[in-house]
BALOBA-1460 file (C-alpha; in Angstrom, 3 decimals):
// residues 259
<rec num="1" residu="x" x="-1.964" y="1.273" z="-60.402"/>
<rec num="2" residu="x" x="-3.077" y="2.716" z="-56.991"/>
<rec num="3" residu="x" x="-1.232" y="2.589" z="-53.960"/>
<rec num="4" residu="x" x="-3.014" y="0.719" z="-51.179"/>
<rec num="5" residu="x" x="-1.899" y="1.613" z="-47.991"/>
<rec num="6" residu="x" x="-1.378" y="-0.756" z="-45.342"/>
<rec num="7" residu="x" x="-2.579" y="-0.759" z="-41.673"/>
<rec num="8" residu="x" x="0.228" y="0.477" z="-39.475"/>
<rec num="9" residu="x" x="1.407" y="-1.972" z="-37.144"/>
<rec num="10" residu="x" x="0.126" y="-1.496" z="-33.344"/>
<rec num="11" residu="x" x="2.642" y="0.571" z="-31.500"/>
<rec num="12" residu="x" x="3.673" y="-0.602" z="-28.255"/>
<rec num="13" residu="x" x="2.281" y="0.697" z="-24.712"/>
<rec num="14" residu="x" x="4.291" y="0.921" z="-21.745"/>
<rec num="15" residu="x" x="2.016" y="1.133" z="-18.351"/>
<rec num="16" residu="x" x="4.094" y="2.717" z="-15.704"/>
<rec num="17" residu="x" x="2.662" y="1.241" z="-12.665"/>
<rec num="18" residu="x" x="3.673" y="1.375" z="-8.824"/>
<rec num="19" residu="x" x="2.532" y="0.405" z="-5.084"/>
<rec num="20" residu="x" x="2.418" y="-2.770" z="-3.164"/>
<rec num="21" residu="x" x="5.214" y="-4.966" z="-2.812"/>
<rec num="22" residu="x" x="3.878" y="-7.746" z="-0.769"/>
<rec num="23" residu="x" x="2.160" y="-8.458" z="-4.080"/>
<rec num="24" residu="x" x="5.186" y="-7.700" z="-6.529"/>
<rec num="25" residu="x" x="5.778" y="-11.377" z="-6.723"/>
<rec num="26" residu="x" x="1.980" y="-12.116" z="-8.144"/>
<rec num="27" residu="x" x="2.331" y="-9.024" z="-10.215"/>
<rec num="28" residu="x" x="5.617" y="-10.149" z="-12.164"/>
<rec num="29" residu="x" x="3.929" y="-12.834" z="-12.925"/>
<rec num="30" residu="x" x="0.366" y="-11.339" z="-13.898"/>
<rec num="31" residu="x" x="2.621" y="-9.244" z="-16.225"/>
<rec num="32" residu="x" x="4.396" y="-12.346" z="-17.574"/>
<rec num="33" residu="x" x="1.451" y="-14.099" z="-18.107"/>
<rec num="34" residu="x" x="-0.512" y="-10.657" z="-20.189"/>
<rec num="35" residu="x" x="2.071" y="-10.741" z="-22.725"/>
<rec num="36" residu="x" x="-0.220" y="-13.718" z="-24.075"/>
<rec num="37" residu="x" x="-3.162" y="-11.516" z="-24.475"/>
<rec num="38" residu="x" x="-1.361" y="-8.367" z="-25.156"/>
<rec num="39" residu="x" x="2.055" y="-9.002" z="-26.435"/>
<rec num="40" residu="x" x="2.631" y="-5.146" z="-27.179"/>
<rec num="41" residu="x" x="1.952" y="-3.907" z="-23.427"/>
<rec num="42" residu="x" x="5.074" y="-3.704" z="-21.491"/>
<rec num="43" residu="x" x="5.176" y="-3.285" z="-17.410"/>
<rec num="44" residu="x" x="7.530" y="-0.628" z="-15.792"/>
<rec num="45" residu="x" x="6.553" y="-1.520" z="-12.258"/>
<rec num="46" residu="x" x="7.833" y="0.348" z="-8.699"/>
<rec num="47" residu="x" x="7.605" y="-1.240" z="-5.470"/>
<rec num="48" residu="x" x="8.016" y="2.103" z="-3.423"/>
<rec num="49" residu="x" x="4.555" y="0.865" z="-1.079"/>
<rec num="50" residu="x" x="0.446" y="0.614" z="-1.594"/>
<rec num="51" residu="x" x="0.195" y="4.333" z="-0.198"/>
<rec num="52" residu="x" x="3.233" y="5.876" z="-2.135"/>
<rec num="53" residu="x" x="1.491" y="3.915" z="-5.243"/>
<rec num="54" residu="x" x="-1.861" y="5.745" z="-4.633"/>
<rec num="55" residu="x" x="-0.161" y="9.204" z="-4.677"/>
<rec num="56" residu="x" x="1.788" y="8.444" z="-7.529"/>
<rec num="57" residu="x" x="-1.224" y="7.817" z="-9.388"/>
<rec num="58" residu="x" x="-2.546" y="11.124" z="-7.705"/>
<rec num="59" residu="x" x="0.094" y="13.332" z="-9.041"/>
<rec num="60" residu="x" x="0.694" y="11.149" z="-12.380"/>
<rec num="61" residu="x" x="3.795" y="9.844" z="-11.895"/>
<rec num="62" residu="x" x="2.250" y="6.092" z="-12.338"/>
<rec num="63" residu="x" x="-0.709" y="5.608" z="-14.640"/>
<rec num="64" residu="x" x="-1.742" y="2.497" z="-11.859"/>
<rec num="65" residu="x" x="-0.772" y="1.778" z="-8.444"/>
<rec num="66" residu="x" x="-1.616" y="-1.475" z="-6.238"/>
<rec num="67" residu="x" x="-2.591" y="-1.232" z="-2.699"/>
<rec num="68" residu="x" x="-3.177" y="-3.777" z="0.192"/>
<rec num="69" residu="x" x="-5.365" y="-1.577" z="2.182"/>
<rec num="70" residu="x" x="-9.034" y="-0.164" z="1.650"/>
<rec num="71" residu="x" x="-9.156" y="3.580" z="-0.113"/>
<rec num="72" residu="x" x="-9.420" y="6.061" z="2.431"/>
<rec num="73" residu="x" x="-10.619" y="9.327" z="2.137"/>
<rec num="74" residu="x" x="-7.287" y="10.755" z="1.070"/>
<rec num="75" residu="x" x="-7.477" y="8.697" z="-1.693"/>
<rec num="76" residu="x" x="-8.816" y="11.700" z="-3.404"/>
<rec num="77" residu="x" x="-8.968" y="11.806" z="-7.635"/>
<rec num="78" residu="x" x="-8.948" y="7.930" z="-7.629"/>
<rec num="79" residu="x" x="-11.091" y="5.238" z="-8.533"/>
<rec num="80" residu="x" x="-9.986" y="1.516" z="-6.826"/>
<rec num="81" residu="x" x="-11.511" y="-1.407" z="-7.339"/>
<rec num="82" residu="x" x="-11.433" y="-5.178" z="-5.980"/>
<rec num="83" residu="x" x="-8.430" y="-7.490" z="-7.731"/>
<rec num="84" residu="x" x="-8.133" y="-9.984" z="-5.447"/>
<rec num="85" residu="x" x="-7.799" y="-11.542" z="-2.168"/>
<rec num="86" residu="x" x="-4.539" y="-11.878" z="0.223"/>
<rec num="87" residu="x" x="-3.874" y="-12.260" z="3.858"/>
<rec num="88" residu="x" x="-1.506" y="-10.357" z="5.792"/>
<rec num="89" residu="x" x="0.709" y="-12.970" z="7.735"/>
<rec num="90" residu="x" x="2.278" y="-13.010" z="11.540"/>
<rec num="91" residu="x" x="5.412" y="-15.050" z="10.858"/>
<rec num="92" residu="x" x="8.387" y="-15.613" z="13.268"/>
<rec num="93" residu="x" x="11.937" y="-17.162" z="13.036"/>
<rec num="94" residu="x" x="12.060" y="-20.797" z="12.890"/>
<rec num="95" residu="x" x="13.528" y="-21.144" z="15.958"/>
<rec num="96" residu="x" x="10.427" y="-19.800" z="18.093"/>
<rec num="97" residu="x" x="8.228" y="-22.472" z="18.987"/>
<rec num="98" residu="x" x="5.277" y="-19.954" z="19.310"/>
<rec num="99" residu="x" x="2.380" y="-21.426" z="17.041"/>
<rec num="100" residu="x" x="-0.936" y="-19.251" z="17.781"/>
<rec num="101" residu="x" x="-1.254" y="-16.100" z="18.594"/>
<rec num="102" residu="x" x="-4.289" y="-13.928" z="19.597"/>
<rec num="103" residu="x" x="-4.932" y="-9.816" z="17.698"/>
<rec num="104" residu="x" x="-4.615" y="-8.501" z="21.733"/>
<rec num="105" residu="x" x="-1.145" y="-10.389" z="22.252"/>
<rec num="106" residu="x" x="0.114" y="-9.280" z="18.592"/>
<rec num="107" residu="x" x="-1.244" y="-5.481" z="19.539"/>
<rec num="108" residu="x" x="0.722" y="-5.541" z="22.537"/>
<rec num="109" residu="x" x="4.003" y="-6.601" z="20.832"/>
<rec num="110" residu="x" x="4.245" y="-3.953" z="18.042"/>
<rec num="111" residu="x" x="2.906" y="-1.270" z="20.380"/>
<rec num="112" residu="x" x="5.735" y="-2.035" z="22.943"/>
<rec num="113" residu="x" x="3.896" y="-3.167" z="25.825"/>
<rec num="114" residu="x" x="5.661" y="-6.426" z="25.489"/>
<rec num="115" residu="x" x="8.790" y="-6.691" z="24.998"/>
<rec num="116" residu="x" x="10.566" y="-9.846" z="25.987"/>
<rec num="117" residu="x" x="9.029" y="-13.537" z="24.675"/>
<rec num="118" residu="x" x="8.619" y="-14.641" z="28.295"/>
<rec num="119" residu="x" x="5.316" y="-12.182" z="28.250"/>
<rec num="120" residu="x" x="4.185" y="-14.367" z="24.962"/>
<rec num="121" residu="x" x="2.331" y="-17.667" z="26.066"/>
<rec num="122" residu="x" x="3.704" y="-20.851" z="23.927"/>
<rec num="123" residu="x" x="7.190" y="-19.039" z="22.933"/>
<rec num="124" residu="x" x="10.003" y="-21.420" z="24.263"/>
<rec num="125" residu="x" x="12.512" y="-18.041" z="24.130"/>
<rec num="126" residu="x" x="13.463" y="-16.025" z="27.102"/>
<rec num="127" residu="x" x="14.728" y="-12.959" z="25.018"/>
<rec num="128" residu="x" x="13.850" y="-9.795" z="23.974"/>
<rec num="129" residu="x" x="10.941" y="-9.424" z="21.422"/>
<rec num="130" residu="x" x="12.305" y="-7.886" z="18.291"/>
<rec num="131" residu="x" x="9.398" y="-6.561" z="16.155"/>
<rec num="132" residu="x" x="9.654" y="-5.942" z="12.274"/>
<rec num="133" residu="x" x="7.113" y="-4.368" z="10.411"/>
<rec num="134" residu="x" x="6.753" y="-2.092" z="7.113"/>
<rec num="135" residu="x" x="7.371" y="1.826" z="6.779"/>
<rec num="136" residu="x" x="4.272" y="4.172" z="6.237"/>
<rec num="137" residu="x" x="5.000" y="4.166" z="3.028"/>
<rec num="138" residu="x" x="3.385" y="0.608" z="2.883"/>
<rec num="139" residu="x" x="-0.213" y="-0.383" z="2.760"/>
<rec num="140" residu="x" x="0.494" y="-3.238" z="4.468"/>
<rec num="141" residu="x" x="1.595" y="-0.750" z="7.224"/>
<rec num="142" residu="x" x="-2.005" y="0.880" z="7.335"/>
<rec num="143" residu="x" x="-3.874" y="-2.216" z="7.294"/>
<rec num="144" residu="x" x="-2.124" y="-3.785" z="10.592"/>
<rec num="145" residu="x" x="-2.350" y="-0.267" z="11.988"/>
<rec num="146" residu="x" x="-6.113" y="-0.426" z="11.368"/>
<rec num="147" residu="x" x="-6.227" y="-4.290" z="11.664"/>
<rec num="148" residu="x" x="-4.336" y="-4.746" z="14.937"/>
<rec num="149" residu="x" x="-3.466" y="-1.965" z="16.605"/>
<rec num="150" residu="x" x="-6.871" y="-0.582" z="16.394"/>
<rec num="151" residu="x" x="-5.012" y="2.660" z="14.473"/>
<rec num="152" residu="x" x="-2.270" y="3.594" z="16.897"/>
<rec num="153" residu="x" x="1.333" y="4.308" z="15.295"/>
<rec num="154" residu="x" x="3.840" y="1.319" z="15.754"/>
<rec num="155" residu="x" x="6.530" y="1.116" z="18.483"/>
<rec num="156" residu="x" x="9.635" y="3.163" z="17.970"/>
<rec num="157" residu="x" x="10.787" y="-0.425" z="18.945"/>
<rec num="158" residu="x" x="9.820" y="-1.688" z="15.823"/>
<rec num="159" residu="x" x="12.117" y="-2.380" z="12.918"/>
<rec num="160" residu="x" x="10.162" y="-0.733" z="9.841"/>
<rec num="161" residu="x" x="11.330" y="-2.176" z="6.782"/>
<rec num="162" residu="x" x="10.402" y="-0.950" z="3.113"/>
<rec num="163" residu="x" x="9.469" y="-4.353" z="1.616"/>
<rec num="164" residu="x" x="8.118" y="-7.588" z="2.565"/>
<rec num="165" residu="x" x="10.647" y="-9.080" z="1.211"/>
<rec num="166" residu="x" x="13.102" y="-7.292" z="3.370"/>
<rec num="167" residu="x" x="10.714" y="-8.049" z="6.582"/>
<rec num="168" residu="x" x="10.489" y="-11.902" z="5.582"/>
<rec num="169" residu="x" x="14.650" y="-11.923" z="5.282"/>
<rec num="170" residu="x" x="14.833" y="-10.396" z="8.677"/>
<rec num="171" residu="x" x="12.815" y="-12.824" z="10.354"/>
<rec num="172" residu="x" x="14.843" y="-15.513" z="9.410"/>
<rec num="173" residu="x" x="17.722" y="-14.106" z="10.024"/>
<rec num="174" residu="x" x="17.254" y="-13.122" z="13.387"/>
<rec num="175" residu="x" x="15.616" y="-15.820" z="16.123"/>
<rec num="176" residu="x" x="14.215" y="-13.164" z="18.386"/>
<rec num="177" residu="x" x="12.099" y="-11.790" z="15.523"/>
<rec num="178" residu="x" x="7.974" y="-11.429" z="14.905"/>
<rec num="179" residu="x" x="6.504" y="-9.649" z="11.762"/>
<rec num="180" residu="x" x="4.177" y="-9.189" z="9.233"/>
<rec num="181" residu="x" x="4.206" y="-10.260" z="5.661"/>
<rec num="182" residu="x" x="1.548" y="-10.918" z="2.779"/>
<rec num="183" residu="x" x="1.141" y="-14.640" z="1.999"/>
<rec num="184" residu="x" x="2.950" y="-14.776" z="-1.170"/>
<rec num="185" residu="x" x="6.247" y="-14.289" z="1.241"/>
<rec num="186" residu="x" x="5.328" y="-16.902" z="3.935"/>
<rec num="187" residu="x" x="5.795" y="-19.575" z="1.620"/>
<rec num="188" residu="x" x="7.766" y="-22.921" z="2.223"/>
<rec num="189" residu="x" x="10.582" y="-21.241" z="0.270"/>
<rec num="190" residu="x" x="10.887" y="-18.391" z="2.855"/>
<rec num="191" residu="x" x="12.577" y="-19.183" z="5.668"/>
<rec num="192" residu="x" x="10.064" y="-17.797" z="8.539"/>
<rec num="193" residu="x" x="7.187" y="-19.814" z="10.327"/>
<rec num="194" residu="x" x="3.445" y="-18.504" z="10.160"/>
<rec num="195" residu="x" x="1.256" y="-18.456" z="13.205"/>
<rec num="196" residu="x" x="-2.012" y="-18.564" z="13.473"/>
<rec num="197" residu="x" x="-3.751" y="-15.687" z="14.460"/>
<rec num="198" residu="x" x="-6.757" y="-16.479" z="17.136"/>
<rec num="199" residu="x" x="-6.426" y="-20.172" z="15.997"/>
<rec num="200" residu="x" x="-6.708" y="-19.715" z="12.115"/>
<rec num="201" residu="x" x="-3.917" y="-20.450" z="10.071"/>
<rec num="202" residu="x" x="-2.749" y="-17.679" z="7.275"/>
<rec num="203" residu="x" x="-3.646" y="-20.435" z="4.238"/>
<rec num="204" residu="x" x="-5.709" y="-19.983" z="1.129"/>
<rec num="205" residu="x" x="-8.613" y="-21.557" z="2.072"/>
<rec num="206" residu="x" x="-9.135" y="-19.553" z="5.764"/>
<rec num="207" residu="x" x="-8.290" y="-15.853" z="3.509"/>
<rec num="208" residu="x" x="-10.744" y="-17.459" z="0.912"/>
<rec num="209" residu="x" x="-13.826" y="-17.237" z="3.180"/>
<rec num="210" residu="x" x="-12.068" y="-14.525" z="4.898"/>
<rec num="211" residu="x" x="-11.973" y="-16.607" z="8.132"/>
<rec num="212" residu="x" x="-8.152" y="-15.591" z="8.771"/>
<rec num="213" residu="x" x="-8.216" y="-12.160" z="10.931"/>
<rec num="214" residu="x" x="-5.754" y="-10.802" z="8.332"/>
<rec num="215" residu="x" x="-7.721" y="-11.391" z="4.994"/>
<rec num="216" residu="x" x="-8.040" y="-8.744" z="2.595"/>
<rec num="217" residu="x" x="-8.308" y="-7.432" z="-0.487"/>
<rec num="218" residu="x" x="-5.815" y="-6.082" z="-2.805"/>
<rec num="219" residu="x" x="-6.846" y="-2.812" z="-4.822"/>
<rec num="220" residu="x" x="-6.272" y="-1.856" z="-8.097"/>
<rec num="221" residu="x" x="-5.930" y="1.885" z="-8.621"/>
<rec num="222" residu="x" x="-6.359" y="4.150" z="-11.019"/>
<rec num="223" residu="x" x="-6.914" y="8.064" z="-11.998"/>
<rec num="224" residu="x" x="-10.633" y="9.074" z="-11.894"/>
<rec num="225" residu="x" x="-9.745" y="11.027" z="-14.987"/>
<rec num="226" residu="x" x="-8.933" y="10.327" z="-18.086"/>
<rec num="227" residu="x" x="-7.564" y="6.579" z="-16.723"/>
<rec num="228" residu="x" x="-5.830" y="4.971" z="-19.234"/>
<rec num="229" residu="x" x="-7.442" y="2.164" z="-21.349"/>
<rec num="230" residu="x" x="-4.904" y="-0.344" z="-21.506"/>
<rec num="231" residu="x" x="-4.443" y="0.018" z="-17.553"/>
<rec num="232" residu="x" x="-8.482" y="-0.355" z="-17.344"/>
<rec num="233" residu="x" x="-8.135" y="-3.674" z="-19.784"/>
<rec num="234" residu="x" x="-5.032" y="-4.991" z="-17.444"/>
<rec num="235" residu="x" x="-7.119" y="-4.663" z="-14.241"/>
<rec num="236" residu="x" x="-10.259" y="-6.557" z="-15.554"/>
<rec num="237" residu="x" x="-7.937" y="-9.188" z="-16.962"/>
<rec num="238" residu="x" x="-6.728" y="-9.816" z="-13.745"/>
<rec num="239" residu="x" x="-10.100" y="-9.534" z="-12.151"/>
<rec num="240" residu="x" x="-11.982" y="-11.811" z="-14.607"/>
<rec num="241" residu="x" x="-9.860" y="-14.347" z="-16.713"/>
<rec num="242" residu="x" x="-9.158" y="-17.666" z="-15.786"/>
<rec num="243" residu="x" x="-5.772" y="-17.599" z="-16.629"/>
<rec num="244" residu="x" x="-5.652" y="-14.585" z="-14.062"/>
<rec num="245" residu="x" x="-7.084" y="-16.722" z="-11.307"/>
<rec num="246" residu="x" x="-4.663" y="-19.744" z="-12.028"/>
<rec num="247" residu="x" x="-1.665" y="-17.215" z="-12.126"/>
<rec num="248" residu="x" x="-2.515" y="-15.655" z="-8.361"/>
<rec num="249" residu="x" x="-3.326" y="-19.054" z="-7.228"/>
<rec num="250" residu="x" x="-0.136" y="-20.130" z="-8.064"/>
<rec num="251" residu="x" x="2.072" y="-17.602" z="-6.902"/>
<rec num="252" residu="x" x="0.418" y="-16.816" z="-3.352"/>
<rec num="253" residu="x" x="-2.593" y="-15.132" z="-3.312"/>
<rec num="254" residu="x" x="-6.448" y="-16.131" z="-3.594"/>
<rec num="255" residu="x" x="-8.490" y="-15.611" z="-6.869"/>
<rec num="256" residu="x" x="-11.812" y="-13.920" z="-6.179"/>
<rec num="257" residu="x" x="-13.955" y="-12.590" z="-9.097"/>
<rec num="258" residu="x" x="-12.140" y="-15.415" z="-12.035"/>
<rec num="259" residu="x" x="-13.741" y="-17.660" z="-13.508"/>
């Protein structure tokens, strides 16, 4: 009798991916939640920063990168698209009674032209301001740059940090401390206190409608050649599916293009 061969079983695809880690914590969960629509992809994921992430993918070290900033022109040999919304958050110890603060006031704090809280209207401290922020390596980094500072380089003042998740353990550690976190580290869990930025709170609904000051998107990037396919199928899972949206809402971030 003839041999009938049998369909080989699908191998198993490991995606290599690296970039943000203010949105780490929604991605290890977006990867969690894939295995239900693609049980044989597997995530390798490094959060080394949105701008180290875009030249990984640049010089193929990472088959995808996520960034928290808009491309740039240096963003050469990539194609980025829209995955989502977050908001980049002003958060200070617990201690501070400082509630709103306005861009100008924030500028002049990480650029060093402020330097103890007496300077900062509604702080109840007396001490010296002691700014964290995130290395260059971070997209986070070039979006308050661009953001706030109106593109001038941080204060050699400023702590620079090489996650958010270092930045949000800082702040609470230390009760002279401001920085700057994405949303899915200013949670009730954290430890730090959000401000508002020119009266709008750093909450879903304000980065929503993009009425928070710090709203923005979150990029999904990939080689403009030869991408690969099961990176390109991730990205408009996460873009598209409701299961997506319901994952990012629950995390800390805000669902834009699900449905």
């Amino acid at each position: 009798m003839p041999v009938l061969a049998l369909p080989a079983a699908a191998a198993a695809t490991t995606l290599l991916g690296s970039g943000s880690s203010a949105e780490q914590p929604v991605l290890a969960a977006l990867f969690k939640g894939y295995k239900k629509v693609a049980p044989k992809v597997k995530f390798v994921y490094n959060p080394d920063g949105g701008n180290a992430g875009v030249k990984d993918v640049q010089t193929k070290h990472s088959q995808f990168a996520v960034n928290t900033r808009a491309p740039l022109p240096s963003d050469t040999g990539t194609l980025q698209d829209k995955l989502f919304l977050d908001g980049l958050c002003v958060a200070v110890n617990k201690a501070n009674k400082l509630s709103n603060l306005s861009i100008p006031a924030a500028r002049n704090i990480f650029l060093g032209v402020d330097t103890n809280w007496t300077q900062v209207s509604g702080s109840s401290l007396k001490t010296t301001i002691d700014p964290i922020g995130r290395d260059s390596a971070a997209g986070s980094y070039t979006f308050f740059q661009q953001s706030v500072l109106n593109g001038a380089t941080q204060s050699s003042s400023v702590e620079q940090l090489s996650s958010d998740g270092l930045v949000a353990t800082a702040i609470k550690h230390d009760s002279n401390s401001i920085g700057y976190v994405g949303l899915a580290h200013a949670g009730a869990g954290s430890g730090i206190k959000t401000v508002k930025l020119n009266g709008v709170a750093c909450k879903p609904a304000n980065i929503k409608t993009e009425k928070y000051p710090l709203s923005r998107f979150i990029w999904g990037v990939l080689p403009l050649k030869h991408p690969s396919v099961a990176a390109e199928k991730f990205f408009d899972w996460v873009r598209t599916s409701s299961a997506a949206g319901k994952i990012i809402a629950k995390v800390g971030a805000v669902p834009t293009f699900n449905k």
